[in-house]
N, C-alpha and C positions, 0 to 999 in steps of 0.2 A: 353381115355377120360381124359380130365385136371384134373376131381375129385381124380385119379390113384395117384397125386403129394401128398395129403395126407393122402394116404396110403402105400407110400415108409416109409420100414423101418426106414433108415436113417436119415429120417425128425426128427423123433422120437428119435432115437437116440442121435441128437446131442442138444434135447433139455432137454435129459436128463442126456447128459455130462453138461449143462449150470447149471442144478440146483444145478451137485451133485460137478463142479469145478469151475465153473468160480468165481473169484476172487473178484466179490459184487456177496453177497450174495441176493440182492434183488436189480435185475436189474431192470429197468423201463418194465414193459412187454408190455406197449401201444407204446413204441418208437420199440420196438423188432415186435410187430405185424406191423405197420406199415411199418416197413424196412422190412418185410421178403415180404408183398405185393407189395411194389415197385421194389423189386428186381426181384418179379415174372414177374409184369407189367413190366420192363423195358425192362429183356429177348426178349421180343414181338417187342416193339421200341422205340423212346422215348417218344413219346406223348401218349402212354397210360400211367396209374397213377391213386393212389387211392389219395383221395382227404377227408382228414379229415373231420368231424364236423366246425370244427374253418377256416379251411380254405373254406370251402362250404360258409359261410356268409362272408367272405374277396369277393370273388368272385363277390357275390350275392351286394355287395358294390360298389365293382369296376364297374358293368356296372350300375348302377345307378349313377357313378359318382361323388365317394365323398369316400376316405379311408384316411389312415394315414401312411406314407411312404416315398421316396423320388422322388417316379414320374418317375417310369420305366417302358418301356416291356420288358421280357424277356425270350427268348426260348432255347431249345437245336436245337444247326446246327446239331448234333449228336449226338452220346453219352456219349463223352466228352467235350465236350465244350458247355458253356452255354453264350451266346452271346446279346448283346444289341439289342434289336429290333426298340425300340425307347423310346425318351426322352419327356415327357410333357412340352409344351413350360411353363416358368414361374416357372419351380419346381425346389426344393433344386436340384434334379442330373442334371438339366443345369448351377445350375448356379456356380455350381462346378464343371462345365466341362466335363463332363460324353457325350459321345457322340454313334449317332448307330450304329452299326458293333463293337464296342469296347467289347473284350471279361473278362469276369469276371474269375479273378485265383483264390484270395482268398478274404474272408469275414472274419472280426473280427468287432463282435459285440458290446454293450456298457458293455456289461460284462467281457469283454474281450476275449472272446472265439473264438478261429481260427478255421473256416473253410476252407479246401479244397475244392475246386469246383467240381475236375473232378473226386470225388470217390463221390459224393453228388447227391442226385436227385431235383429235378427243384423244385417241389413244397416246399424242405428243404428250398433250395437258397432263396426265398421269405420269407419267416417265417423270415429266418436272416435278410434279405435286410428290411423288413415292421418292424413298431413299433409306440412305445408313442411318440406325439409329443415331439420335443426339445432332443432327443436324439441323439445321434451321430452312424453312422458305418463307418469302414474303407472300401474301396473297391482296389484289388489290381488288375488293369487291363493291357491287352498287346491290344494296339491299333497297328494294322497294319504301317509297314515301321515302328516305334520306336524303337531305339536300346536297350530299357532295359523296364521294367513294370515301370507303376505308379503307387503311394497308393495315391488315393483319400478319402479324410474324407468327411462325408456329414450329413448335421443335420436334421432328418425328421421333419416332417411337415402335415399340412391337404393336401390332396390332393383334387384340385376340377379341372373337367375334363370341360373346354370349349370345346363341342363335336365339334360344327361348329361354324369357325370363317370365314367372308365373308363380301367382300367391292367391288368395282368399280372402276378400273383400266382406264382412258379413257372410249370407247365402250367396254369394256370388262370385265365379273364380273368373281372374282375370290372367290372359294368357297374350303376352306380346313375342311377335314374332318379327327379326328381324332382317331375316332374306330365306329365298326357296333354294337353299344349298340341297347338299347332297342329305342333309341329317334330318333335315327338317319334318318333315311328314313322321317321320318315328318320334322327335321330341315332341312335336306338337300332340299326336296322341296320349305319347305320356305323359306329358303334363295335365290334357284333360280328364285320364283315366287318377291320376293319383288328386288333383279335384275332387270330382265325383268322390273319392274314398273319403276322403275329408269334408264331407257333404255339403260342396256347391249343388246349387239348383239351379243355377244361374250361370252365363258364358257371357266373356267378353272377349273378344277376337280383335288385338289391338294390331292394323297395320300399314298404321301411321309411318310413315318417311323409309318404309321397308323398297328397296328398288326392286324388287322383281327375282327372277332367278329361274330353276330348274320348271319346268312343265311336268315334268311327270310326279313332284310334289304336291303342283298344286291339284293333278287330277285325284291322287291320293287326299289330301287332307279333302277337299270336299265331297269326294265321299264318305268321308265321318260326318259330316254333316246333312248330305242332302239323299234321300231316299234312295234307292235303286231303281236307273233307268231315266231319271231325271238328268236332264243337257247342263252338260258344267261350259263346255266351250264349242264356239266352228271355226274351225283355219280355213281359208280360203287363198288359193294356192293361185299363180298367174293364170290358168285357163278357165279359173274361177268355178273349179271343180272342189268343196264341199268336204272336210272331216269331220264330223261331229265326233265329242268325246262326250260319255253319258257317266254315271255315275252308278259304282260296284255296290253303293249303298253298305260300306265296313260297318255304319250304325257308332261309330265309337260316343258321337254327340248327335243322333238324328232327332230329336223331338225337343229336348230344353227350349226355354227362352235364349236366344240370342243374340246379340247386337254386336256389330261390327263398325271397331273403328277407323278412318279415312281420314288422307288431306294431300296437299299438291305433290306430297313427295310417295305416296304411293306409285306406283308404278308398274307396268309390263304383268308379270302375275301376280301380283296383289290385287292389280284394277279387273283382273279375268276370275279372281276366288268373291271376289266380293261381288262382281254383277250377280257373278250364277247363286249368291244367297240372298242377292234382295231380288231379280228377278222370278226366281221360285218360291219365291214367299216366304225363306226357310229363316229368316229375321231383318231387323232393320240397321241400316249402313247411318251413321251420325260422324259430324266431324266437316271437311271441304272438299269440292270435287278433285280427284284425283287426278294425275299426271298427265293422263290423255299417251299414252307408248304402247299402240295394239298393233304392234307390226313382229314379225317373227325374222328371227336371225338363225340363218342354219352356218356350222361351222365346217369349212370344205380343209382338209386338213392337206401341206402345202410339201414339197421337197426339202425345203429348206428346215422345218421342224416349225414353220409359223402356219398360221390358219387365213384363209378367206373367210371372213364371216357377212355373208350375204344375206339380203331380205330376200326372202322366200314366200311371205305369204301374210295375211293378215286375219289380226282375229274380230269374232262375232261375238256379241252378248249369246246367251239364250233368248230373248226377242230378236235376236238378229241387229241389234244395233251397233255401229261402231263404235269402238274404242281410242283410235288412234286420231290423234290434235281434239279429242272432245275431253274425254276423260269419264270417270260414273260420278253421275252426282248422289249426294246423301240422302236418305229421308229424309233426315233433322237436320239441317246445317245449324253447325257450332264453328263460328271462329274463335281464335285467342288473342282476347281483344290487350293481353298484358304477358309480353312472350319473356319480359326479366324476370317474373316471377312462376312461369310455368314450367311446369315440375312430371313427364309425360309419366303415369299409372301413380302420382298422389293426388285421390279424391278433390281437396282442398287447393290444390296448387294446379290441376288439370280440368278444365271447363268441358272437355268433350268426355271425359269419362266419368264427371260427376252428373252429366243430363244421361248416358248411358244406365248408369245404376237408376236412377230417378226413374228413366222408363221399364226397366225389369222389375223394378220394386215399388209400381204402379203409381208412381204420382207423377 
């Protein structure tokens, strides 16, 4: 049994070398409890983690849409490396250049304090990257093909999350969505219902560098999309006993042309809405394969006012294919072979959503 962990001597021991040598004599022991949980949790993989007090209402902020930061996602590809997932359009870290897939080496704070990334755990990484507005961090990152790191400085700021932004292309309504919060599934309908009134004939489903979010968003929003009865996802649980979630079929977009846009920064339920529409046929996925994050975190809530957030179980396409370290790949791959002048939902300036319209508007 896990309980066994403390009841090893040695546990014991070495925290009774800490009191009777180690060199402060009055270490911080909420920072030493904390590290010695994450150390446990991470053993396991990387997205389990305990999840402080202070950071349980960051959280509890963040999907309500509104903290103070520089306007990041960001996860472990592994268990060393902690990677951009995506960038909030309009925030301090785009307009300092921060890009997704860009991975993070080191953090020096406004205090000046150096952090390491890759001996650090994710939820540390945010505490440094988040703060008071007006203040500054450095970030020292290795973007892919560069021949040396960059140190970017960035001054936080209020962060406020336009969840769905959506307009009218020609016949064709284009609807980006930027995380499965709590609002989501309601604006996303509406925006496709007031579409439709402005007569699109046409869907674009853009979600691109969106990290992922709520589950019972994403079973909502596809069923506006995929028929009644049709499989949106399987959770498979450790005894590898089987949930299938199917589809209420709302109809709000069941029949349109549709095409849905992807890339490495999709994630968790993004990569779970977009199998079950190109699995079912219900349109084609354009753009780079997604993030590969098909493992499920349940949040065990703690005495202290902080959370266990444990893997619990993992998810299935509707083929039953995994998600987790593969990713979905696209019908169409589109890269962005010129990312200084890509511009994400302008025709001219976006490569994956001008082959998108090209395919709804048959050429």
């Amino acid at each position: 049994a896990s309980s066994d962990i403390l009841k090893n001597p040695v546990f014991k021991e070495i925290l009774g070398w800490i009191d009777r040598a180690y060199v402060d004599k009055d270490p911080d022991k909420e920072k030493m409890l904390e590290g010695a949980l994450n150390g446990l949790l991470q053993s396991l993989d990387p997205n389990s983690r305990y999840i402080s007090p202070e950071e349980a209402k960051m959280e509890q902020d963040e999907m309500r849409g509104k903290f103070y930061g520089i306007g990041l996602q960001i996860d472990k590809k592994d268990a060393e490396r902690i990677t951009v997932v995506s960038v909030f359009e309009g925030s301090p870290a785009e307009k300092a250049g921060i890009k997704a897939g860009d991975v993070i080496i080191k953090i020096r704070d406004d205090a000046g304090e150096l952090t390491i990334v890759k001996s650090t755990t994710l939820q540390t990484i945010v505490k440094k990257i988040r703060g008071a507005k007006g203040t500054k961090v450095v970030l020292t990152i290795y973007r892919s093909g560069a021949a040396e790191y960059s140190k970017i400085e960035v001054t936080r700021d209020e962060i406020k999350i336009q969840n769905v932004i959506f307009k009218k292309i020609g016949n064709t309504g284009y609807v980006r969505l930027n995380m499965f919060n709590g609002t989501a599934a309601r604006d996303v309908k509406k925006a496709i219902d007031e579409l439709k009134t402005l007569g699109a004939k046409n869907m674009i489903l853009d979600l691109r560098d969106n990290p992922g979010g709520l589950l019972d968003a994403v079973d909502f929003i596809a069923s506006g999309f995929l028929p009644a009865g049709k499989t949106i996802v399987s959770i498979k649980n450790r005894d590898g006993a089987a949930e299938t979630t199917f589809s209420d079929g709302y109809g709000f977009y069941e029949e349109g042309p549709l095409v849905v846009l992807v890339n490495g920064g999709s994630a968790s339920a993004s990569e779970l809405l977009a199998a079950a529409i190109k699995e079912n046929g219900r349109g084609k996925l354009v753009g780079t394969t997604t993030f590969g994050k098909g493992s499920v975190q349940r949040g065990f809530p703690l005495s202290n006012g902080g959370q266990l957030r444990l893997t619990v179980a993992k998810f299935y396409s509707p083929n039953g294919n995994v998600i987790h370290g593969k990713g979905v790949e696209p019908d169409i791959e589109v890269e962005i072979t010129d990312p200084a002048n890509f511009k994400p939902g302008e025709p001219e300036k976006d490569p994956q959503l001008k082959k998108a319209l090209k395919i709804l508007n048959g050429n």
